[in-house]
matplotlib code that plots the C-alpha trace (Angstrom):
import matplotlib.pyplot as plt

x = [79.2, 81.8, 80.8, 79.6, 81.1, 79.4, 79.8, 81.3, 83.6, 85.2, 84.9, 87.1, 89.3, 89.6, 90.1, 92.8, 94.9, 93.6, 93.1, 89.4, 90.8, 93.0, 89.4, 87.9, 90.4, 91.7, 95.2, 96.8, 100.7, 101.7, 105.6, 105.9, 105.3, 102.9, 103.3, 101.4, 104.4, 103.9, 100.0, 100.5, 102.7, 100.8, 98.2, 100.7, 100.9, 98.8, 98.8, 100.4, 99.1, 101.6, 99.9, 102.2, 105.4, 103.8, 104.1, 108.4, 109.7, 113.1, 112.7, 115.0, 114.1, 110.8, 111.3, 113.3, 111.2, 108.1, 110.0, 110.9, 107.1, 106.5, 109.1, 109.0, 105.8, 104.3, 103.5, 101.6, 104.3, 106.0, 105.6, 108.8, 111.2, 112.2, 113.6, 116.2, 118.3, 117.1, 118.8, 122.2, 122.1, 121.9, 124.5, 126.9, 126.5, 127.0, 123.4, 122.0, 122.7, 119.2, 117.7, 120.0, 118.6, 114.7, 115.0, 116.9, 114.5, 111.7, 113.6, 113.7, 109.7, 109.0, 112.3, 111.6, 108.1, 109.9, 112.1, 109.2, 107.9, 111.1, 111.6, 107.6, 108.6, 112.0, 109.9, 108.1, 111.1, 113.1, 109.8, 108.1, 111.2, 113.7, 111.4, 110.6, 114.2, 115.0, 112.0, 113.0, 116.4, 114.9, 111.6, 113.8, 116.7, 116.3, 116.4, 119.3, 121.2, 120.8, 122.0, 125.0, 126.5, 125.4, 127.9, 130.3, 130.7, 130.2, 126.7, 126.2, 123.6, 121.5, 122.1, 120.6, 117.6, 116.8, 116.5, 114.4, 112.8, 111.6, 110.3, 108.0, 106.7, 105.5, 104.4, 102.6, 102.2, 101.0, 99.7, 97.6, 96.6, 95.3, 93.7, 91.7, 90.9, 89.6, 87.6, 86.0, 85.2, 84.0, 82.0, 79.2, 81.7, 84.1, 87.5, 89.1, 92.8, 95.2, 96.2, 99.0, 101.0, 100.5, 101.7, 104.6, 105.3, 104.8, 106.9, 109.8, 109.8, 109.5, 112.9, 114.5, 113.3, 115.0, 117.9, 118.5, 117.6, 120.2, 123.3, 121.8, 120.9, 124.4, 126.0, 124.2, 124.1, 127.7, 129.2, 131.3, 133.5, 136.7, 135.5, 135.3, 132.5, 133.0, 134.5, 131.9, 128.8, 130.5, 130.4, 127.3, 125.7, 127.4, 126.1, 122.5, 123.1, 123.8, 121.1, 118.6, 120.2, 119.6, 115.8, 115.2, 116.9, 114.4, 111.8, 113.0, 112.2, 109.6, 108.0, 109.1, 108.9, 107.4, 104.6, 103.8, 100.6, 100.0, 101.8, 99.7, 98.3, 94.6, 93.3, 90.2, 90.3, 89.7, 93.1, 95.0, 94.0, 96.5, 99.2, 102.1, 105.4, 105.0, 108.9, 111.9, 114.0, 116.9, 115.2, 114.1, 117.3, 119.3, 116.5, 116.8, 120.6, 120.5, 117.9, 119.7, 122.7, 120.4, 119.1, 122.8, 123.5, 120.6, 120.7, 125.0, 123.4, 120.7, 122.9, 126.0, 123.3, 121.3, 122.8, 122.6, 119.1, 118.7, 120.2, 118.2, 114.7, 115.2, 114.5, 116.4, 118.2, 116.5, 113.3, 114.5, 116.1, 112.7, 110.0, 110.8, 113.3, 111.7, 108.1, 109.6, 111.2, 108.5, 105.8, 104.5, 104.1, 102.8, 99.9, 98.8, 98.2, 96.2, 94.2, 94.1, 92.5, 89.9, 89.1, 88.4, 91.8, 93.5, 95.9, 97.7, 98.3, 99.4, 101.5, 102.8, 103.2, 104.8, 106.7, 108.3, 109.2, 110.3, 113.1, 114.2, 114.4, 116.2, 117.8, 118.8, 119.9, 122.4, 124.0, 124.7, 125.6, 128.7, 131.3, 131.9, 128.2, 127.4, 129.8, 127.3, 124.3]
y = [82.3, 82.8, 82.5, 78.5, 76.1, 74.4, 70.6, 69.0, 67.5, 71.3, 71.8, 68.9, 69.9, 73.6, 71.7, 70.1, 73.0, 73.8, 77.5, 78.3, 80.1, 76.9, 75.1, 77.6, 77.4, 81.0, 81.7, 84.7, 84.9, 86.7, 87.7, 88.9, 87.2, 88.5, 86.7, 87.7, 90.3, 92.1, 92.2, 93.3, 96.6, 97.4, 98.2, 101.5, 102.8, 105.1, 106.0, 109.1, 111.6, 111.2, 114.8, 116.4, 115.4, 115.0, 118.7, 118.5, 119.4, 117.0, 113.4, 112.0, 114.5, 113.8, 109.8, 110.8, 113.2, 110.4, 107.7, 110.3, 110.7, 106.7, 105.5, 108.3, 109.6, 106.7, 105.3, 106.3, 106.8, 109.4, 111.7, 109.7, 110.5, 113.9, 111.6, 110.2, 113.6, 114.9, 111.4, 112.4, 116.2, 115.4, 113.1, 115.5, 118.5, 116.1, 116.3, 114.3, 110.5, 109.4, 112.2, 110.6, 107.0, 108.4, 110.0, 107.0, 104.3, 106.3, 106.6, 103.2, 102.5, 104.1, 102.4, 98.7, 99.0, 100.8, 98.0, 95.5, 97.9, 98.3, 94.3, 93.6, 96.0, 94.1, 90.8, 91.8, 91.6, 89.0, 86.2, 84.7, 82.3, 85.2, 87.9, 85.3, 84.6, 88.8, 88.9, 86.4, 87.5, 91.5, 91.1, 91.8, 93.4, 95.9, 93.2, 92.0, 94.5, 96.0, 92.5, 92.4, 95.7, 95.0, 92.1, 93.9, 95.7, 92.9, 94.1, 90.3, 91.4, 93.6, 91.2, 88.6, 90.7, 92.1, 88.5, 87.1, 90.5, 89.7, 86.3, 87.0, 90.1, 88.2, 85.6, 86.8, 90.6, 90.3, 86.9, 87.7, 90.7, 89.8, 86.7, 88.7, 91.7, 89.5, 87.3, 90.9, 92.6, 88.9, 87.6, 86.4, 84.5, 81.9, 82.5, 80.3, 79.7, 77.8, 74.8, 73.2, 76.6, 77.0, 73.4, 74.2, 77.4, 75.9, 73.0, 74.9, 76.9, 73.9, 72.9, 76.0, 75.7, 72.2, 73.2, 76.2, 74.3, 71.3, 72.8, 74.7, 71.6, 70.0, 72.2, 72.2, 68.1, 67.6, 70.3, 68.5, 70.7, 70.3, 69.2, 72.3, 71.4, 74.8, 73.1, 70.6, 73.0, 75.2, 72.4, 71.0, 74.6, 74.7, 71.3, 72.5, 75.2, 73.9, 71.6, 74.9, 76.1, 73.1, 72.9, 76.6, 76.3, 73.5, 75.6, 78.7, 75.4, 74.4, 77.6, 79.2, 76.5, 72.9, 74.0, 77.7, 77.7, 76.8, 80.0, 82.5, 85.1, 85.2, 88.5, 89.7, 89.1, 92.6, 93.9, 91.4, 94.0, 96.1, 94.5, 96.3, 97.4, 101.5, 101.8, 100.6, 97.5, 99.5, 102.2, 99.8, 97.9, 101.5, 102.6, 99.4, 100.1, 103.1, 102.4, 99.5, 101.9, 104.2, 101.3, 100.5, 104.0, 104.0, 100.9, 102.4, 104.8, 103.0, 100.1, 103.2, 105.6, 102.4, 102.7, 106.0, 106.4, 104.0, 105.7, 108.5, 107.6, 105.0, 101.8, 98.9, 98.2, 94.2, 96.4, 98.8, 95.6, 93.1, 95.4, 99.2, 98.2, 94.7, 97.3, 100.1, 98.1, 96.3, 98.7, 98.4, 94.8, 94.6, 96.9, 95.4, 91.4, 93.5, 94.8, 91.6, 90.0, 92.7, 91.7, 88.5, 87.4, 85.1, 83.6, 86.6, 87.2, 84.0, 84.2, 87.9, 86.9, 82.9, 83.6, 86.3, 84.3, 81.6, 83.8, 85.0, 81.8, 79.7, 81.8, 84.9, 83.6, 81.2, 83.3, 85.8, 83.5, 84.5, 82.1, 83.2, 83.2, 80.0, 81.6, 84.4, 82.9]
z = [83.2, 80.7, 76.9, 76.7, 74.7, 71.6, 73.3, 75.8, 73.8, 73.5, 77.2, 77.6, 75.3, 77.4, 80.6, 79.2, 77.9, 74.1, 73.4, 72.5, 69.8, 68.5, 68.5, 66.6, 63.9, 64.7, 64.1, 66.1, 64.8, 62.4, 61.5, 65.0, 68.3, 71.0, 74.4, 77.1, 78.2, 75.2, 75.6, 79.1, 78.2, 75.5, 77.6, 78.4, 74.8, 73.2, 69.3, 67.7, 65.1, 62.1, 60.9, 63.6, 61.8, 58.1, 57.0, 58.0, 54.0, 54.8, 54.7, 56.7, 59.5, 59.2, 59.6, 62.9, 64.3, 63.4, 65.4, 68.0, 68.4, 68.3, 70.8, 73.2, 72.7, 71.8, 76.2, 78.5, 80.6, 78.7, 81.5, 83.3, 80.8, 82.2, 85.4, 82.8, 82.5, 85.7, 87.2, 84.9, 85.6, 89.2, 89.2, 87.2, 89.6, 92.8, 94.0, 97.2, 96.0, 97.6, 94.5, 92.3, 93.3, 92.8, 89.6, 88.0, 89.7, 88.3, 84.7, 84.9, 84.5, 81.0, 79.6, 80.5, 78.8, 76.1, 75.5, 75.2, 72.3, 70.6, 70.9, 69.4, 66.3, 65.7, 66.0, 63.1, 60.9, 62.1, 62.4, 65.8, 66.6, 66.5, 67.8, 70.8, 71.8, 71.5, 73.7, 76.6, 77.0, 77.0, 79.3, 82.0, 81.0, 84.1, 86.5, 84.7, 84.2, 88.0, 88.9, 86.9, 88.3, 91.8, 91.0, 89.4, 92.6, 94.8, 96.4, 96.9, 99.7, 96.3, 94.0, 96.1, 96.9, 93.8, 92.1, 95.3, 95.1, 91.2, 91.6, 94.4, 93.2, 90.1, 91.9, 95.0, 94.0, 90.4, 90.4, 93.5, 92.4, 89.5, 90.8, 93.4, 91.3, 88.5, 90.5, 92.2, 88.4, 86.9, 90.2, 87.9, 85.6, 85.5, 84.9, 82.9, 81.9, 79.9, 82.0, 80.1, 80.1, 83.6, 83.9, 82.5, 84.7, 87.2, 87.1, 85.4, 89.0, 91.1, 89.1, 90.0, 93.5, 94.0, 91.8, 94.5, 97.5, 96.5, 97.4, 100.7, 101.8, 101.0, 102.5, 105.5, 105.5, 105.0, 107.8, 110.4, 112.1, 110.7, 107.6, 104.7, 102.0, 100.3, 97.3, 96.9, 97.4, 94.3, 92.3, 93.1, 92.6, 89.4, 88.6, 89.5, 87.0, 83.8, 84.6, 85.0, 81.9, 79.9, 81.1, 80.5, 76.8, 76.1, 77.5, 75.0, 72.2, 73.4, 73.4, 70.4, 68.1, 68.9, 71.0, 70.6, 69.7, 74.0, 75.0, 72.2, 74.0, 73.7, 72.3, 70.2, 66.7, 66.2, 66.7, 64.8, 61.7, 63.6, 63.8, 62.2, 62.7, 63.3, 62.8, 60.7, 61.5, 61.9, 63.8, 66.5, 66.5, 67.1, 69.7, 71.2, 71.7, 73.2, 75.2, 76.5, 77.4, 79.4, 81.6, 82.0, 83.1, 85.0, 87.1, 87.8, 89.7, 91.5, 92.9, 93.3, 95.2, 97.5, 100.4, 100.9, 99.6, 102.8, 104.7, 104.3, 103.7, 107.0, 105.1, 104.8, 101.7, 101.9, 102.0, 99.0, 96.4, 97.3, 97.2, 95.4, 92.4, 91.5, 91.1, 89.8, 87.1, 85.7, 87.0, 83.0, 82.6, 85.9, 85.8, 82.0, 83.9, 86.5, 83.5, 82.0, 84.6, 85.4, 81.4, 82.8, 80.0, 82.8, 80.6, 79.8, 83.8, 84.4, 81.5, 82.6, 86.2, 85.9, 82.7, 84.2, 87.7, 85.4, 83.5, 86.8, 88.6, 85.7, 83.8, 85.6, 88.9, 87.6, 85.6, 88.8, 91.8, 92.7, 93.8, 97.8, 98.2, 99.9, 103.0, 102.9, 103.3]

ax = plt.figure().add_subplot(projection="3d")
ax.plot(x, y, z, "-o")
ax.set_aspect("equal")
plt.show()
């Protein structure tokens, strides 16, 4: 069995959503925020030897070559990075678009877990309410932004995929995952979780599930031939949407500020020692920026180079926006909830894999349905 409680009265108090650390009188914020996304990618880092950079005789070069060495040094999955200019090189000389499409799908990975480290050191400086709204719009800012230019160029068919895509792979890949890999590394114990924030998860979805279902079924409930419901199913969609984007705004508040303490992401007291931010406000912020521009440049080529990538390789582009970019993009996150729950630390999956749904569903999907796409579907 898991570690026991003291008395019932605590057990109850579990089963009905209170942290075991919140019980114990532990407090695990601090100026920045850590939600179970951050937990999960930092898994992927590893720390750097400052003596490498100490004996540079110029300051200022030695403050850039030490947050060189902790922003793109500073992962696991450093080895990617050579994809980035290897994706732009290839791109420049007029290489096979389906190498152009690998090398920036695979540049992808290492930036999107980069971006959750840049967004953890900002958070430091700016407080937990900032830090936390910098890190819900950002968790999937590759997902995002592959969206938005698959829109731009209306690739409703890759839009529309590569949202779908990022729900359920959060939802049946990770969560299931991590459910059945937990449960085989902790058969002797009992995994626990949080049940209020999966409450909230999970209801939040079910919203967006109606919300997206509404118009479908209007549309589909009100055609009489001869009679043109277009106009009212755009409408009605729109409706559905501000009503998403009010609930998810609440949801933003009620996670940041009212009830936070639900959604703190349950880790050893041990590390809270250190905590720190390893780089400059200003640093991050600029990193983040350019880092940002490179996923933009990035995901240009990947929904530019799709078709022929499947064209090539023999696989359908539903196959390549549903399964390969939603797991390429957040291959990071994912693989820290897998962790998680071989640690027998359930919360942080769930909060990894429904958190991450959650964003998609209500926030990221209204944002991106394009006005012709009810004839499309």
């Amino acid at each position: 069995m898991i570690s026991s409680m003291e008395s019932a009265g605590e057990l109850s108090h579990l089963e009905n959503g209170d942290s075991y650390k919140a019980l114990m009188g532990k407090e695990s914020w601090n100026n920045g925020i850590k939600t179970a996304q951050n937990m999960s990618t930092s898994l992927m880092r590893k720390k750097s030897d400052p003596v490498l950079v100490s004996k540079v005789r110029f300051q200022m070069l030695r403050e850039f070559l030490a947050n060189l060495q902790e922003v793109i040094l500073g992962t696991k999955l450093a080895v990617l990075f050579p994809a980035i200019p290897l994706a732009i090189a290839a791109d420049f000389y007029k290489f096979g678009r389906p190498w152009i499409f690998a090398l920036s799908l695979l540049g992808l990975t290492p930036l999107a877990e980069r971006v959750s480290f840049l967004t953890e050191q900002i958070a430091y400086y700016t407080g937990p309410t900032v830090g936390g709204l910098l890190n819900a719009t950002c968790g999937n800012a590759t997902e995002l932004i592959i969206a938005l230019f698959a829109l731009c160029r209306s690739k409703i068919h890759v839009l529309k995929y590569s949202l779908l895509g990022s729900i359920l792979s959060n939802l049946l890949l990770v969560l299931g995952t991590s459910l059945l890999c937990g449960g085989l590394a902790n058969l002797k114990k009992e995994q626990r979780y949080d049940r209020k924030q999966a409450d909230v998860n999970s209801l939040l979805l079910l919203l967006g599930l109606l919300c997206h279902m509404l118009p479908l079924m209007f549309r589909y409930a009100a055609a009489e031939p001869g009679v043109l419901v277009a106009d009212s199913t755009l409408l009605l969609s729109r409706a559905s949407s501000i009503v998403m984007l009010v609930a998810y705004i609440g949801y933003i508040f009620f996670q940041l500020k009212t009830h936070r303490q639900i959604f703190e992401s349950q880790e050893e007291d041990d590390t809270e020692d250190e905590e720190k931010a390893v780089i400059g406000f200003w640093s991050a912020f600029s990193w983040l920026v350019g880092m940002t521009l490179i996923i933009a440049l990035l995901s240009e080529y990947v929904v530019g180079t799709i078709e022929a990538a499947s064209e090539s390789w023999g696989i359908s582009i539903s196959f390549i926006s549903i399964i390969l970019i939603p797991i390429v993009g957040n291959a990071a996150e994912h693989a820290g909830a897998i962790i998680f729950a071989f640690k027998n630390k359930l919360d942080i999956s769930l909060g990894v894999a429904l958190g991450s749904a959650t964003q998609i569903s209500m926030f990221a999907v209204r944002f991106k349905k394009p006005k012709n796409s009810f004839n499309k579907l």
